[in-house]
PyMOL Python script that loads the backbone (N, CA, C, O; Angstrom):
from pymol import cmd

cmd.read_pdbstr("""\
ATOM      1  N   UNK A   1      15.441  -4.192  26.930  1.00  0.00           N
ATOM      2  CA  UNK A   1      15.775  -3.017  27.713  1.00  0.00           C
ATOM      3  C   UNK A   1      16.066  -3.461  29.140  1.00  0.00           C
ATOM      4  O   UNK A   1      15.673  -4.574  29.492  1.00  0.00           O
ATOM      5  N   UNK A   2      16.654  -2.759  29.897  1.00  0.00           N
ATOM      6  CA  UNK A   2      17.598  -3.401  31.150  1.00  0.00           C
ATOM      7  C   UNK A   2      16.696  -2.465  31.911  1.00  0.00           C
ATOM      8  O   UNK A   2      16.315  -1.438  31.349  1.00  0.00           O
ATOM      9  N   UNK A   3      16.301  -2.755  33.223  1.00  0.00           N
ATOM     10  CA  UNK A   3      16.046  -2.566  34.792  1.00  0.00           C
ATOM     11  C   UNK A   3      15.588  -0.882  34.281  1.00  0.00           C
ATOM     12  O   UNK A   3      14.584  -0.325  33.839  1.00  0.00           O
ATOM     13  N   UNK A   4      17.172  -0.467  34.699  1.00  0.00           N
ATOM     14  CA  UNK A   4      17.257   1.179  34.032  1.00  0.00           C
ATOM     15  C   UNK A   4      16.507   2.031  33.680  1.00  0.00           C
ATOM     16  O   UNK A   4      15.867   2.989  34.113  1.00  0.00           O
ATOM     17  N   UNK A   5      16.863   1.095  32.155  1.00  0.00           N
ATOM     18  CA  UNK A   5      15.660   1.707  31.434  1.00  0.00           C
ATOM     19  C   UNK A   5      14.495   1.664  31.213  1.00  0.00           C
ATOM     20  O   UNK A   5      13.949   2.512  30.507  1.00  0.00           O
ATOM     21  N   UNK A   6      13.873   0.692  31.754  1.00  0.00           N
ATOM     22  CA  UNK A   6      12.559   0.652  31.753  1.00  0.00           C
ATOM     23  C   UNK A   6      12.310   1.818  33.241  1.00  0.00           C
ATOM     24  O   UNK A   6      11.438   2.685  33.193  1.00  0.00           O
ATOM     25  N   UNK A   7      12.988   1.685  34.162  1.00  0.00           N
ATOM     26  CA  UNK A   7      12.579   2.347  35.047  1.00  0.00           C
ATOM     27  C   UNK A   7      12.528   4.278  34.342  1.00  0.00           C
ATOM     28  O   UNK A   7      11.680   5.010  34.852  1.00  0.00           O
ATOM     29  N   UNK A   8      13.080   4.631  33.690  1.00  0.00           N
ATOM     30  CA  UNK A   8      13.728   5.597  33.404  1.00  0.00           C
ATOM     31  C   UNK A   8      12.510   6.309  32.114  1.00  0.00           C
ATOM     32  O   UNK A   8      12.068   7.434  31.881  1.00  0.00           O
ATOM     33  N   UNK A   9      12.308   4.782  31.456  1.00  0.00           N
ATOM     34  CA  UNK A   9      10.919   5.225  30.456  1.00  0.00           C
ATOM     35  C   UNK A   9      10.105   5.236  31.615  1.00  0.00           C
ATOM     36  O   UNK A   9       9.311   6.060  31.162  1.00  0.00           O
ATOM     37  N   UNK A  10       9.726   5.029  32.567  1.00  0.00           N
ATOM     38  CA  UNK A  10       8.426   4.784  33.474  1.00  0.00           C
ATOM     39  C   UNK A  10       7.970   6.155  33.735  1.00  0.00           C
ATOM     40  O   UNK A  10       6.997   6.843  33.426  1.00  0.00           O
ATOM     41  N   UNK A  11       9.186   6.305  34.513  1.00  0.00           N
ATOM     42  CA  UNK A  11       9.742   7.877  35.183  1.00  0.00           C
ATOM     43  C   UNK A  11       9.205   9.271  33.812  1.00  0.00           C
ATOM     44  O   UNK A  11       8.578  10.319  33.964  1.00  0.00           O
ATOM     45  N   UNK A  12       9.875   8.556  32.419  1.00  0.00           N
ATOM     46  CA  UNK A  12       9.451  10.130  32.006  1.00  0.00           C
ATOM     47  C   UNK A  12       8.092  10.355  31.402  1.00  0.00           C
ATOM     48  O   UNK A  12       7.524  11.439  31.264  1.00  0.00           O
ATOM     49  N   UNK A  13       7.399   8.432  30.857  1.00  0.00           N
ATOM     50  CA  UNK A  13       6.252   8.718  30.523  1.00  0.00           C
ATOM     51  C   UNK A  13       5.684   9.316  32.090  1.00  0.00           C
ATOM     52  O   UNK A  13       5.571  10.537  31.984  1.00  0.00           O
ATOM     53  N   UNK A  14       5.384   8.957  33.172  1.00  0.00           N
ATOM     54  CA  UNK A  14       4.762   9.562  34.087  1.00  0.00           C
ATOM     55  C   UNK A  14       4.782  10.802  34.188  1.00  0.00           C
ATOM     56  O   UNK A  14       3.773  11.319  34.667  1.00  0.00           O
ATOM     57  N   UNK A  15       5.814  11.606  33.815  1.00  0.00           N
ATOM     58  CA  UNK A  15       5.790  13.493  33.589  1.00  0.00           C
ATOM     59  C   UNK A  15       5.294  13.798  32.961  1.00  0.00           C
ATOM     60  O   UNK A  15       4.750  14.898  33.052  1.00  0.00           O
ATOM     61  N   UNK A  16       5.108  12.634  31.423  1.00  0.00           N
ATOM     62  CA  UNK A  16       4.858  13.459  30.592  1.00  0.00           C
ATOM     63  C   UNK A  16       2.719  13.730  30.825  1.00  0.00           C
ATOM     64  O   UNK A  16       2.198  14.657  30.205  1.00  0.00           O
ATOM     65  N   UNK A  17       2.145  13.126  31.419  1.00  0.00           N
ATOM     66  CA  UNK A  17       1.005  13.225  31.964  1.00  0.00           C
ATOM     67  C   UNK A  17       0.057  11.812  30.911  1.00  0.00           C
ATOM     68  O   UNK A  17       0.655  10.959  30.256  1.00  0.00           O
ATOM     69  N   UNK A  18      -1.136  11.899  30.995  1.00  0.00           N
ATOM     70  CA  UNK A  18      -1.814  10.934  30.787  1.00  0.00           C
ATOM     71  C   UNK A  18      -1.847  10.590  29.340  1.00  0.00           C
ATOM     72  O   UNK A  18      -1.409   9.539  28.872  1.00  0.00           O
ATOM     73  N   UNK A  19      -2.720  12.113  28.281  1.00  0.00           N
ATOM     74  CA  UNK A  19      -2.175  12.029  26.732  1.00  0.00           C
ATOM     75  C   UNK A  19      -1.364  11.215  26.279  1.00  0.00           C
ATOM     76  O   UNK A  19      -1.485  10.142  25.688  1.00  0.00           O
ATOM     77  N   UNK A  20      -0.259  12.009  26.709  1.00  0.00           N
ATOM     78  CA  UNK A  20       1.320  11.671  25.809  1.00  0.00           C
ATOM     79  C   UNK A  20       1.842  10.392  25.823  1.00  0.00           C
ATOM     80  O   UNK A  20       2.467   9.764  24.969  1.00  0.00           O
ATOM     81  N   UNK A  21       1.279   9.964  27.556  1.00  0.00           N
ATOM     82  CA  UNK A  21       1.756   8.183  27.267  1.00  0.00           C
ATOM     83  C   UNK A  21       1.326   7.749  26.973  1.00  0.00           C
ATOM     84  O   UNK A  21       1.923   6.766  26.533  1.00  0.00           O
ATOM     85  N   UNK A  22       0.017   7.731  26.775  1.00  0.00           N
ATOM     86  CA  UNK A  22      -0.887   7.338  25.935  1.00  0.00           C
ATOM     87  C   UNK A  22      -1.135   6.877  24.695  1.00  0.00           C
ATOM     88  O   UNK A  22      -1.685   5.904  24.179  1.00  0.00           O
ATOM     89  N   UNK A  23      -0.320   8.288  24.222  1.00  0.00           N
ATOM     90  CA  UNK A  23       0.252   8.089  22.421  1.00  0.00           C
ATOM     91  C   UNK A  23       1.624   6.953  22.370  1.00  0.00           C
ATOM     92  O   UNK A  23       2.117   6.418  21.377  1.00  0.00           O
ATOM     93  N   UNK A  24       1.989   6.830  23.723  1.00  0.00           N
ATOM     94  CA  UNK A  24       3.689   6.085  23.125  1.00  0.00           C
ATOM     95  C   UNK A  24       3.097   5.364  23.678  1.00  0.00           C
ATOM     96  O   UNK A  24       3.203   4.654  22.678  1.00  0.00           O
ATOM     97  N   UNK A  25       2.183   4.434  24.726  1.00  0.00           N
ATOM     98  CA  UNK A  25       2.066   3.160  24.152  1.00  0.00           C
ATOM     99  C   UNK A  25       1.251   2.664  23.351  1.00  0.00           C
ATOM    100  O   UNK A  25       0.885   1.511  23.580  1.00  0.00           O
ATOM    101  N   UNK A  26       0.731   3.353  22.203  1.00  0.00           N
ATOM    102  CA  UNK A  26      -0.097   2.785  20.933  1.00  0.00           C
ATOM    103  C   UNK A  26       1.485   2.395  20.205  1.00  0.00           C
ATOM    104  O   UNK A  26       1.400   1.583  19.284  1.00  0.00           O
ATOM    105  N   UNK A  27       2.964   2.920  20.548  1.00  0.00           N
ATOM    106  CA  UNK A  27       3.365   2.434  19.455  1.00  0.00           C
ATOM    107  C   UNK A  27       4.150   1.215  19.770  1.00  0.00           C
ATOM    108  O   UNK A  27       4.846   0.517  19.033  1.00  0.00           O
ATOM    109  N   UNK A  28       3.864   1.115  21.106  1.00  0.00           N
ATOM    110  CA  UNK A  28       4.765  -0.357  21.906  1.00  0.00           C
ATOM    111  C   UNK A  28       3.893  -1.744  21.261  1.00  0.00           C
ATOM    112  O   UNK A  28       2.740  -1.882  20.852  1.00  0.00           O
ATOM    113  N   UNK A  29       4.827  -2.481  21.370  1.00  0.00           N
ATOM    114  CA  UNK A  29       4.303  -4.136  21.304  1.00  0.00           C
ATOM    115  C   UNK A  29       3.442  -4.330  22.716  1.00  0.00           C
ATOM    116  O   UNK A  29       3.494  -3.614  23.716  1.00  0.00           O
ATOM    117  N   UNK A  30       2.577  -5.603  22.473  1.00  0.00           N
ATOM    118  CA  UNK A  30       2.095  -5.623  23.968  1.00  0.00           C
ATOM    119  C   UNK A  30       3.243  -6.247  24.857  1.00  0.00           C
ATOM    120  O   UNK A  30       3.157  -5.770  25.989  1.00  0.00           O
ATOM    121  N   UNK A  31       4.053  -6.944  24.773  1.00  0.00           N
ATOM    122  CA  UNK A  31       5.027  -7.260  25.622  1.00  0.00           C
ATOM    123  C   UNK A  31       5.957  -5.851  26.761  1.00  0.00           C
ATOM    124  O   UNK A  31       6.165  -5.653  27.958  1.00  0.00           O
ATOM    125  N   UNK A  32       6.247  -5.203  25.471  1.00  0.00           N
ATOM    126  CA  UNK A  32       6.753  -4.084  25.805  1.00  0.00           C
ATOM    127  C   UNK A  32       5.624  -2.976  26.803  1.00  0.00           C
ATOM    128  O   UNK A  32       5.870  -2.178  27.707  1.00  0.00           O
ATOM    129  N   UNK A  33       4.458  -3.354  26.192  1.00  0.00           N
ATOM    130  CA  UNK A  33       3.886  -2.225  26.971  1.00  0.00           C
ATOM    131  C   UNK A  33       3.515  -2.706  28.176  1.00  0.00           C
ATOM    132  O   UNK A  33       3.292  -1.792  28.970  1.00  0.00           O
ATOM    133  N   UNK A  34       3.310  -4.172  28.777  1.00  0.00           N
ATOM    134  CA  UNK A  34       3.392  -4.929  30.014  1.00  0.00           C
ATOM    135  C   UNK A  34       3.909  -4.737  30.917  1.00  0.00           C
ATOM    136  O   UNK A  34       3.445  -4.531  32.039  1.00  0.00           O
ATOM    137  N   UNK A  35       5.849  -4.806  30.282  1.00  0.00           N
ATOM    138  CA  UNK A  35       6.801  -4.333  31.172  1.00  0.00           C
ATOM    139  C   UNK A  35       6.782  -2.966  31.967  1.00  0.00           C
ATOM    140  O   UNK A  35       6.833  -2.762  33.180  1.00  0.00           O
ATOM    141  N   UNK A  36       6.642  -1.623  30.314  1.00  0.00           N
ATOM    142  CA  UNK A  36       6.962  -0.688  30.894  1.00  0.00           C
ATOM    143  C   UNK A  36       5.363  -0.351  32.234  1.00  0.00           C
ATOM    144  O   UNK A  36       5.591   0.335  33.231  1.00  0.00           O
ATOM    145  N   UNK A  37       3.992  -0.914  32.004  1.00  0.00           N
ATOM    146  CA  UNK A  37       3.331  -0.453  32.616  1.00  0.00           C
ATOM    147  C   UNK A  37       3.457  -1.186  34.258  1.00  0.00           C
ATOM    148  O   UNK A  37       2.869  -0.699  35.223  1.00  0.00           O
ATOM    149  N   UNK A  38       4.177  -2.211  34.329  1.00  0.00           N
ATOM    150  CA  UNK A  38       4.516  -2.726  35.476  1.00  0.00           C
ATOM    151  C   UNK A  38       5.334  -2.096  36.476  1.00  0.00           C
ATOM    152  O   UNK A  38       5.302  -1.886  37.689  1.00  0.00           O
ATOM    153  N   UNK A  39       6.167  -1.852  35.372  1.00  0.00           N
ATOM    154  CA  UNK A  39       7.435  -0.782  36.041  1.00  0.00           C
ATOM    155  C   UNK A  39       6.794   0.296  36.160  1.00  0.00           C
ATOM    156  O   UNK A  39       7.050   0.579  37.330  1.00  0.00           O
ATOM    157  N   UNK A  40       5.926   1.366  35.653  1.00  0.00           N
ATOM    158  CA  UNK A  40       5.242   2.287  36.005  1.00  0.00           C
ATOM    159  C   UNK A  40       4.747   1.750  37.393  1.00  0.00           C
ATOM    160  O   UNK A  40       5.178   2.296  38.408  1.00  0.00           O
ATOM    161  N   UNK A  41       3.956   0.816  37.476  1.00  0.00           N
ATOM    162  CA  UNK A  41       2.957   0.902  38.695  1.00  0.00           C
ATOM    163  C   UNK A  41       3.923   0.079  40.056  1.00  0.00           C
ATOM    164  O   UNK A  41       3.562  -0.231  41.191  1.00  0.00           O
ATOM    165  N   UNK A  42       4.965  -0.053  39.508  1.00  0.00           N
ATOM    166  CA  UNK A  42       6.067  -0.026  40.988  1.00  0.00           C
ATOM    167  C   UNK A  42       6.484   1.135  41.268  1.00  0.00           C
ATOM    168  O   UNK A  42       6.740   1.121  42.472  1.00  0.00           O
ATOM    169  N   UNK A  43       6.760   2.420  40.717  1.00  0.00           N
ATOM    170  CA  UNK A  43       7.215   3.121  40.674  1.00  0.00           C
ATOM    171  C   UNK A  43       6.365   4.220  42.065  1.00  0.00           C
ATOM    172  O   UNK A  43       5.303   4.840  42.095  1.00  0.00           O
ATOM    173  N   UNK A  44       7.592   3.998  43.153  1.00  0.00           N
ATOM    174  CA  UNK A  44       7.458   4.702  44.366  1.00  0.00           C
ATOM    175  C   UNK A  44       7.988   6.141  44.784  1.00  0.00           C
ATOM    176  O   UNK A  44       9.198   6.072  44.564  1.00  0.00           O
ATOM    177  N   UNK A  45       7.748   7.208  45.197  1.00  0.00           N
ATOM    178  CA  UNK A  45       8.265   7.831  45.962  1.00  0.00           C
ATOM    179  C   UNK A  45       9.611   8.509  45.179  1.00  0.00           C
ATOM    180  O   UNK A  45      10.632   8.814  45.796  1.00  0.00           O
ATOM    181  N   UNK A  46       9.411   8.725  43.462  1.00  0.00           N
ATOM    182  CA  UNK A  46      10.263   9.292  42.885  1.00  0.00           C
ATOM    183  C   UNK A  46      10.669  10.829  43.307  1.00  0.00           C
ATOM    184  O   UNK A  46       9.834  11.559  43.840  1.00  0.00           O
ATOM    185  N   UNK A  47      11.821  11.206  43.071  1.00  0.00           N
ATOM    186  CA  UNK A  47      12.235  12.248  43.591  1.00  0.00           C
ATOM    187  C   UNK A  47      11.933  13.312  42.988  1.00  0.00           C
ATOM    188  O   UNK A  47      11.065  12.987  42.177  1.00  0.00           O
ATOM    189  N   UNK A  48      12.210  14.780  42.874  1.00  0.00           N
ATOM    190  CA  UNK A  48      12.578  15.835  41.459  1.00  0.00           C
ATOM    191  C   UNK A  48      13.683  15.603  40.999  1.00  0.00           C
ATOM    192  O   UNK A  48      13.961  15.544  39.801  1.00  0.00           O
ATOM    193  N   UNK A  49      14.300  15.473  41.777  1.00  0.00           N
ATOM    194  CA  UNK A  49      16.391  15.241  41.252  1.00  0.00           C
ATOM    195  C   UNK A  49      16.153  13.998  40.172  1.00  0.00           C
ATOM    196  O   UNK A  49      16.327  14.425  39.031  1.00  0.00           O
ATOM    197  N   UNK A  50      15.851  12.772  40.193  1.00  0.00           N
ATOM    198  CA  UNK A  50      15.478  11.962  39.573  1.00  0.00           C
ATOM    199  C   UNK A  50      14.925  12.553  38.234  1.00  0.00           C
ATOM    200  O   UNK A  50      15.493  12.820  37.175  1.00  0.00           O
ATOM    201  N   UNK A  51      13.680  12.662  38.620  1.00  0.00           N
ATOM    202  CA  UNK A  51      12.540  13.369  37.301  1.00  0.00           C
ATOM    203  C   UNK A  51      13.579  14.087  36.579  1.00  0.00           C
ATOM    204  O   UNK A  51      13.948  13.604  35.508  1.00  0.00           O
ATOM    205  N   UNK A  52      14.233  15.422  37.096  1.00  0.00           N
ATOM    206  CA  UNK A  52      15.328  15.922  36.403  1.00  0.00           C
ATOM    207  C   UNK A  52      16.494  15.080  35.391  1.00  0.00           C
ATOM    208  O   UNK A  52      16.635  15.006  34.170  1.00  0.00           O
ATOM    209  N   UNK A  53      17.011  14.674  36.213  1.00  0.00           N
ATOM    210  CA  UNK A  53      18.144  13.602  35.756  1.00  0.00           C
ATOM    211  C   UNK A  53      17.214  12.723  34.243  1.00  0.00           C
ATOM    212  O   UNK A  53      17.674  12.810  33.105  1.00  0.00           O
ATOM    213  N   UNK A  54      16.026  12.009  34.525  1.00  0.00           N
ATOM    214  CA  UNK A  54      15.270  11.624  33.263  1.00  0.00           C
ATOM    215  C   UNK A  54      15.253  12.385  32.231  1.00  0.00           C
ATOM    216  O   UNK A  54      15.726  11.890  31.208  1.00  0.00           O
ATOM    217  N   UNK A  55      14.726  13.779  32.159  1.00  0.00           N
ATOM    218  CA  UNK A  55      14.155  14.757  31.361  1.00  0.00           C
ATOM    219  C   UNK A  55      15.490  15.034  30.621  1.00  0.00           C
ATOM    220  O   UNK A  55      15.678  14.797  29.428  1.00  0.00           O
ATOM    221  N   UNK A  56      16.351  15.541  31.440  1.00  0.00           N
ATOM    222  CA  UNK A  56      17.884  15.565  30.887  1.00  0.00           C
ATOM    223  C   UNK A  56      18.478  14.629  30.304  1.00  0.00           C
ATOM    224  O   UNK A  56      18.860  15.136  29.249  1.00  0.00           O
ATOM    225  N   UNK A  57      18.761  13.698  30.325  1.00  0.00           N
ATOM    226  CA  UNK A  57      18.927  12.736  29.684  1.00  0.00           C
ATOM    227  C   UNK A  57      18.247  11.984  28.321  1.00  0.00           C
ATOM    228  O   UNK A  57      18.824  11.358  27.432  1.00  0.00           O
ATOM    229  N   UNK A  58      16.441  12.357  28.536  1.00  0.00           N
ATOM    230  CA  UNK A  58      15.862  11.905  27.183  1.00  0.00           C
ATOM    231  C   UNK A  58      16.531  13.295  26.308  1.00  0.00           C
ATOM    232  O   UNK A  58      17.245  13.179  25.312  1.00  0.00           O
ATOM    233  N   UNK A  59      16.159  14.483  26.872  1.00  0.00           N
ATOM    234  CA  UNK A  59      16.322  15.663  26.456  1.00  0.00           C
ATOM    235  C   UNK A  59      18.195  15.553  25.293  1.00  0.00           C
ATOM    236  O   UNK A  59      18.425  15.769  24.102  1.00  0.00           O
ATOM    237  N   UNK A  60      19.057  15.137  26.428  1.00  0.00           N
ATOM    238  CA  UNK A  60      20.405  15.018  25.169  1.00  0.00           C
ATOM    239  C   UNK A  60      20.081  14.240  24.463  1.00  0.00           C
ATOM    240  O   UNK A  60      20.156  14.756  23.348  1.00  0.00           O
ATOM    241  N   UNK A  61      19.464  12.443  24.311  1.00  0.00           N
ATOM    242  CA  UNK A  61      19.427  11.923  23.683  1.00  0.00           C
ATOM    243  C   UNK A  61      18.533  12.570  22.267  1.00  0.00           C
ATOM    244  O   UNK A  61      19.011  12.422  21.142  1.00  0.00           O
ATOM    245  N   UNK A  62      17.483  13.136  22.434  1.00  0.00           N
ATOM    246  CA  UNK A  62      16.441  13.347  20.955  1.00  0.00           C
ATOM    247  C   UNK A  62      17.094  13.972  20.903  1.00  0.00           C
ATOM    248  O   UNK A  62      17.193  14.179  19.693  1.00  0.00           O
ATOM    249  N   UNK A  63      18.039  14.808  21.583  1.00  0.00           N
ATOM    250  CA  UNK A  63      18.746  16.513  20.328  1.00  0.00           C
ATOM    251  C   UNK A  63      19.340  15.276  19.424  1.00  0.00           C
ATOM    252  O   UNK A  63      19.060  15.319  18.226  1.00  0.00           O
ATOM    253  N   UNK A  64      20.331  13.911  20.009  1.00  0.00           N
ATOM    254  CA  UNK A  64      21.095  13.541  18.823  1.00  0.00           C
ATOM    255  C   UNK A  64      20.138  12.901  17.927  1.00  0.00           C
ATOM    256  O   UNK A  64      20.678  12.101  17.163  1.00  0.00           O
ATOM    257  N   UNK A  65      18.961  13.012  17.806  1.00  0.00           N
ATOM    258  CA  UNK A  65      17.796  11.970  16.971  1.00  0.00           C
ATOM    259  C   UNK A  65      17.058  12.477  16.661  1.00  0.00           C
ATOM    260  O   UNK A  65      16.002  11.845  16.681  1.00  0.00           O
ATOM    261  N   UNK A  66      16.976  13.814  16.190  1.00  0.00           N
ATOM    262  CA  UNK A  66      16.377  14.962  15.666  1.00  0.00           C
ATOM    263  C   UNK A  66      15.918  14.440  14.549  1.00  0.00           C
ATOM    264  O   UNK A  66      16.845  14.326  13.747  1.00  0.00           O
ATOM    265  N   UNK A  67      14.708  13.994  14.043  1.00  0.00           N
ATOM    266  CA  UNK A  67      14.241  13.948  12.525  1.00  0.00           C
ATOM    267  C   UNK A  67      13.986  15.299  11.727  1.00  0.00           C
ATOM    268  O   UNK A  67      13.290  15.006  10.755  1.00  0.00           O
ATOM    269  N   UNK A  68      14.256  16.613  11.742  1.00  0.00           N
ATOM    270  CA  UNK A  68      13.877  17.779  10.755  1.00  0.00           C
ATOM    271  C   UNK A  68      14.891  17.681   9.869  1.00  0.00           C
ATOM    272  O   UNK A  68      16.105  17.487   9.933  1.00  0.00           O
ATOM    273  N   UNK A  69      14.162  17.846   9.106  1.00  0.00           N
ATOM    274  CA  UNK A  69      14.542  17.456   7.402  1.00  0.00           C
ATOM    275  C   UNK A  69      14.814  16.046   6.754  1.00  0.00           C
ATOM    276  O   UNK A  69      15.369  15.691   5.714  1.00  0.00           O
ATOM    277  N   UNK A  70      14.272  15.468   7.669  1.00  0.00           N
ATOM    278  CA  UNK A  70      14.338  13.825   7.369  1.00  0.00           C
ATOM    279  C   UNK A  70      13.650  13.661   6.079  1.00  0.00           C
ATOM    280  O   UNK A  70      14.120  13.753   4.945  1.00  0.00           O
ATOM    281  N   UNK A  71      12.340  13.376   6.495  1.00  0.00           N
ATOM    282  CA  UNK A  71      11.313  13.131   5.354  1.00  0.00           C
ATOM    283  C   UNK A  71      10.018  14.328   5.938  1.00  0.00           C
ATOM    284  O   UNK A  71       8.977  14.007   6.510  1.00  0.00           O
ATOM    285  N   UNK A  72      10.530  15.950   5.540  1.00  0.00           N
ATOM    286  CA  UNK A  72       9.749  16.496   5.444  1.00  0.00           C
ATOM    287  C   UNK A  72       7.767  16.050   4.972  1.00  0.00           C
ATOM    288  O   UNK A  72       6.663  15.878   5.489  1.00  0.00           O
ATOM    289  N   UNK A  73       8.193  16.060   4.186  1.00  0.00           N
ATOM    290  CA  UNK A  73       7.064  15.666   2.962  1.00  0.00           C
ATOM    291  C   UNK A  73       5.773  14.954   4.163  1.00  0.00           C
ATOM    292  O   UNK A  73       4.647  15.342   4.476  1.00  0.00           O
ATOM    293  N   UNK A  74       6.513  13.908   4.533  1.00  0.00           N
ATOM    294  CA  UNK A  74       5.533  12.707   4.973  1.00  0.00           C
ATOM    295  C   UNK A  74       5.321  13.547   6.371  1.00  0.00           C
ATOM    296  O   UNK A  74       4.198  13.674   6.859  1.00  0.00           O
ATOM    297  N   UNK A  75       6.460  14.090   6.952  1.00  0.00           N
ATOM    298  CA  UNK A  75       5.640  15.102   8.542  1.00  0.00           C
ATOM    299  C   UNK A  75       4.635  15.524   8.018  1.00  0.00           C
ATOM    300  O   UNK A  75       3.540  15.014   8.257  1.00  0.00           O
ATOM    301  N   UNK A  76       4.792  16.567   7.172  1.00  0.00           N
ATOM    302  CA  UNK A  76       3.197  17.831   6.916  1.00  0.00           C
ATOM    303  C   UNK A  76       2.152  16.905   6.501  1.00  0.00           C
ATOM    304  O   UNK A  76       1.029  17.384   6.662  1.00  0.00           O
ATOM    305  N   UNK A  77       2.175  15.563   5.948  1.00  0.00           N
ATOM    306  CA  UNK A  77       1.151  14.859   5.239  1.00  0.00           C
ATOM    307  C   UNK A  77       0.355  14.528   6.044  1.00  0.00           C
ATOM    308  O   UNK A  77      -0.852  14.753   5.970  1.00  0.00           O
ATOM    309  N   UNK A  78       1.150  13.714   7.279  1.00  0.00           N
ATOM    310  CA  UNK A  78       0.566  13.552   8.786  1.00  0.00           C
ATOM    311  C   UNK A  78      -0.410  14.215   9.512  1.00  0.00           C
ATOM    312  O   UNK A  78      -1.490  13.820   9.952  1.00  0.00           O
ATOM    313  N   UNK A  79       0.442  15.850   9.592  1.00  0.00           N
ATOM    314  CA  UNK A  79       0.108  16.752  10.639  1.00  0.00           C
ATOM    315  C   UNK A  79      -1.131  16.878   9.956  1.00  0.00           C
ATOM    316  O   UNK A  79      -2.151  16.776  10.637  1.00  0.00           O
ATOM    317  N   UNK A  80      -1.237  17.097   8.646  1.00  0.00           N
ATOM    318  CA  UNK A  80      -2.342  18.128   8.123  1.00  0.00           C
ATOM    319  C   UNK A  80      -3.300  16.839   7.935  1.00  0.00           C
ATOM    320  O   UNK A  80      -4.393  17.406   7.930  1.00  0.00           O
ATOM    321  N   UNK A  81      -3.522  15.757   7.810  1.00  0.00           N
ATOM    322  CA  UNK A  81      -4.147  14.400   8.064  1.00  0.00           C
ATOM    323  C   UNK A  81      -4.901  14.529   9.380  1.00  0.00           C
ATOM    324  O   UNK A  81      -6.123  14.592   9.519  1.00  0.00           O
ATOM    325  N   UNK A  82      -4.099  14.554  10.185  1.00  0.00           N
ATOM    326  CA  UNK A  82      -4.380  14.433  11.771  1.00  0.00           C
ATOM    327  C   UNK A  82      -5.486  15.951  12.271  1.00  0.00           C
ATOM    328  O   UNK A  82      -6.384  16.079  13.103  1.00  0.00           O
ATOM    329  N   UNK A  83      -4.630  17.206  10.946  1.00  0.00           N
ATOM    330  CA  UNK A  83      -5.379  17.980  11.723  1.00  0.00           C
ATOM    331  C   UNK A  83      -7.117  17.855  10.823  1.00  0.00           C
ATOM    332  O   UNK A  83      -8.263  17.896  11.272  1.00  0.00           O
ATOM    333  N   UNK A  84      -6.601  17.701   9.490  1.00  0.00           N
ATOM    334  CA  UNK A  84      -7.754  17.992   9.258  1.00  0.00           C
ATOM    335  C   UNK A  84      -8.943  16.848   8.836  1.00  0.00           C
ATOM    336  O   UNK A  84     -10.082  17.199   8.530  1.00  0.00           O
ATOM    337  N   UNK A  85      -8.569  15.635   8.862  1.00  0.00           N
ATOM    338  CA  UNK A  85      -9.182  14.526   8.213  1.00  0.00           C
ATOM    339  C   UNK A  85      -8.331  14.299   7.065  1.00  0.00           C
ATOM    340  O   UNK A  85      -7.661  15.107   6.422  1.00  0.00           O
ATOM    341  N   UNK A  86      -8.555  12.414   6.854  1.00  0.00           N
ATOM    342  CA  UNK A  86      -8.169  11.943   5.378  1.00  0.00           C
ATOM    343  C   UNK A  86      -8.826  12.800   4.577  1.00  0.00           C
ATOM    344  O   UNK A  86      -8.118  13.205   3.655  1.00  0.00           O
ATOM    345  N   UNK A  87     -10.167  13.318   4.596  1.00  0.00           N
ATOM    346  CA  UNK A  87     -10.450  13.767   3.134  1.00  0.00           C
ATOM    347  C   UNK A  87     -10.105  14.953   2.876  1.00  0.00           C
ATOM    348  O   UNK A  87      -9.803  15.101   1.691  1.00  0.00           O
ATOM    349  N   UNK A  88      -9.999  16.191   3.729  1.00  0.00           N
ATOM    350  CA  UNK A  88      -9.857  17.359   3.704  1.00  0.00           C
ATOM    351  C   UNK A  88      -8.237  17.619   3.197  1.00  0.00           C
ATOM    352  O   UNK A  88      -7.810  18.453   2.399  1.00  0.00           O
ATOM    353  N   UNK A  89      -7.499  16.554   3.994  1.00  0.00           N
ATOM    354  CA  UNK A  89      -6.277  16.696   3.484  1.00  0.00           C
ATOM    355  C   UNK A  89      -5.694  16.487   2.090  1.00  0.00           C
ATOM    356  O   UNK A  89      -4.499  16.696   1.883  1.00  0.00           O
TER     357      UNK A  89
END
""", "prot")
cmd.dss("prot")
cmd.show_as("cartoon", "prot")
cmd.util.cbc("prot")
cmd.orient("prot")
């Protein structure tokens, strides 16, 4: 990933608050999660226009990477896993 984009993942995990990045870097390599947390902790004096410009941009990209109706099946297996326990589920 180039400069950019790491700056750009930095930028939107930081909106997204503590949780959520939380969850995306359990799914990074540690290399990857090095970078992006480096680039997080350079990360100065970001703007709103910026933050905007991020959000918008992840925002067009997942509309084109929409998984619904992918592999239904295995979402609900998850959700209802997660919500209720391996065994309950």
């Amino acid at each position: 990933m180039d400069d950019t984009g790491l700056q750009d993942g930095a930028v939107l995990l930081m909106s997204l608050g503590h949780e959520e990045a939380a969850e995306v870097f359990k799914l990074l390599s540690p290399k990857e999660a090095q970078k992006l947390g480096e680039t997080m902790a350079k990360l100065k004096g970001v703007t709103r226009e910026r933050i905007a410009t991020v959000m918008e941009k992840f925002h067009a990209e997942a509309g084109e990477h929409t998984s619904l109706g992918a592999d239904s099946d295995e979402f609900v297996r998850e959700v209802i896993t997660r919500a209720l326990g391996e065994e309950k589920a």
